[in-house]
C-alpha positions as CSV (number, residue, x, y, z in Angstrom):
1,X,-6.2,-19.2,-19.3
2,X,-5.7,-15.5,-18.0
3,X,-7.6,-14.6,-15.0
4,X,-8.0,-11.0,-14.2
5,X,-7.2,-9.1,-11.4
6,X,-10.2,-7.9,-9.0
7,X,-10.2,-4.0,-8.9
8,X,-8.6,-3.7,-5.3
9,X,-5.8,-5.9,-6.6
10,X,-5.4,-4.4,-10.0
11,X,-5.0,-1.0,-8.3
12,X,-3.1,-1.6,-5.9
13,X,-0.5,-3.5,-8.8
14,X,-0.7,0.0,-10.5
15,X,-0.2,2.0,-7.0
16,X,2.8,0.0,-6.1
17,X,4.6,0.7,-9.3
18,X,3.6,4.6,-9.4
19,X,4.5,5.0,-5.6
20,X,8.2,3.2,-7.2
21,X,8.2,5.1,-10.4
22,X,8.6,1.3,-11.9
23,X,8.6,1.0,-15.4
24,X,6.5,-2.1,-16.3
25,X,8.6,-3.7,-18.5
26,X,11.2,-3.4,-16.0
27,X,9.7,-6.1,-13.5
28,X,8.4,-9.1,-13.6
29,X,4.7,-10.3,-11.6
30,X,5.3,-13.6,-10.6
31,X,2.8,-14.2,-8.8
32,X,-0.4,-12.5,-7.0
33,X,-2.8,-14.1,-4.9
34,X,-6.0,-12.4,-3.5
35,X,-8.5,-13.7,-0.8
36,X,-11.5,-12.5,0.2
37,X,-11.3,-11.3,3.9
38,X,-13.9,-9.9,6.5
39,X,-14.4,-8.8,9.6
40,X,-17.7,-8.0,11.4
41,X,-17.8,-4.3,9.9
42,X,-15.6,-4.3,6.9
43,X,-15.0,-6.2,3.8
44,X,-12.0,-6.6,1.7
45,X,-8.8,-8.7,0.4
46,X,-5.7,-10.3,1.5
47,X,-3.1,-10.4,-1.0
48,X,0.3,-11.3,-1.5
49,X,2.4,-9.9,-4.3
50,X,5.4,-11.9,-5.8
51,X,7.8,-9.3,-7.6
52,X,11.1,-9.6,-9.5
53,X,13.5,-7.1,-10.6
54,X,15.7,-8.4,-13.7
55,X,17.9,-5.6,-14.1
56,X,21.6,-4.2,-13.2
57,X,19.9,-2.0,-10.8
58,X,17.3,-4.2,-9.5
59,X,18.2,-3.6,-5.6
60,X,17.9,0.4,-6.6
61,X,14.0,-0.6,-7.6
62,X,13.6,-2.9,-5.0
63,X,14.4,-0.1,-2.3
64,X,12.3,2.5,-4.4
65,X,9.1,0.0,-4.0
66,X,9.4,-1.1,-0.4
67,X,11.3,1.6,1.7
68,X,8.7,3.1,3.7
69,X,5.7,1.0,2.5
70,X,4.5,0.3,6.1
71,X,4.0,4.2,6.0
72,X,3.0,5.3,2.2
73,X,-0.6,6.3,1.6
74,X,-1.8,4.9,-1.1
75,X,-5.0,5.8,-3.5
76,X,-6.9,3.1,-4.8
77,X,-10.5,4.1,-6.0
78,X,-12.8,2.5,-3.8
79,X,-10.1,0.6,-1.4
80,X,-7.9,1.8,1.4
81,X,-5.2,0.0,2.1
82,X,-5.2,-0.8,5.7
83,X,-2.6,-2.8,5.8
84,X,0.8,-3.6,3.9
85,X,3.9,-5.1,4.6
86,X,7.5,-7.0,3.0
87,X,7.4,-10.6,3.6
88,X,11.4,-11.0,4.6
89,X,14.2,-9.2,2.8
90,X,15.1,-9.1,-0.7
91,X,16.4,-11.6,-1.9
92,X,19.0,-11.4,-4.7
93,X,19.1,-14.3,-7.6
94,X,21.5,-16.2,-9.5
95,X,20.9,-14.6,-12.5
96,X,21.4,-10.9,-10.3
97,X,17.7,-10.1,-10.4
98,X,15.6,-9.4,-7.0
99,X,12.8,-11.1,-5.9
100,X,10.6,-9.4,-3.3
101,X,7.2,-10.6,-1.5
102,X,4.5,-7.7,-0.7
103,X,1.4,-9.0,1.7
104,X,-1.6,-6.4,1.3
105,X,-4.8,-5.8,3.2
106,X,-7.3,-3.7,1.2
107,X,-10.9,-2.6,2.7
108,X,-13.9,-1.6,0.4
109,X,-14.9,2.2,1.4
């Protein structure tokens, strides 16, 4: 069974990969996990984004996505991300790929 992504999740999937100029068949989703979150004035989503790069130049990718993400801007109809960080460092795999964590806050407009 598929489960979709909710719209603040979806888009910000799509933002991360533009902001990276990711190819999607060059990484791997292996996991995602959104929450509901609230506070007394806003509403939104906690989520934590499980990536891996299988390629020769996965740490190339992996810098492309994260470098400066604390900072980036990103546009997601409807959302704003308020906050976004990477869980740890990089780490690189066996096989040579990279696997990277991403935790998100997104608040409805």
């Amino acid at each position: 069974m598929r489960l979709a992504l909710s719209p603040a999740a979806s888009g910000l999937l799509r933002a991360l990969l533009r902001r990276g100029g990711v190819k999607r068949d060059r990484i791997l989703l292996t996991e995602f996990r959104s929450t509901d979150w609230q506070s007394l004035t806003f509403v939104g989503e906690q989520h934590q984004i499980s990536l891996r790069l299988p390629s020769s130049d996965a740490d190339a990718l992996a810098a492309l996505l994260v470098d400066g993400i604390e900072d980036h801007e990103f546009e997601i109809p409807g959302h704003v991300v308020a906050d976004i960080v990477l869980v740890g460092d990089p780490q690189r795999q066996a096989d040579g790929s990279v696997s990277l964590t991403i935790e998100a806050l997104t608040v409805a407009e």
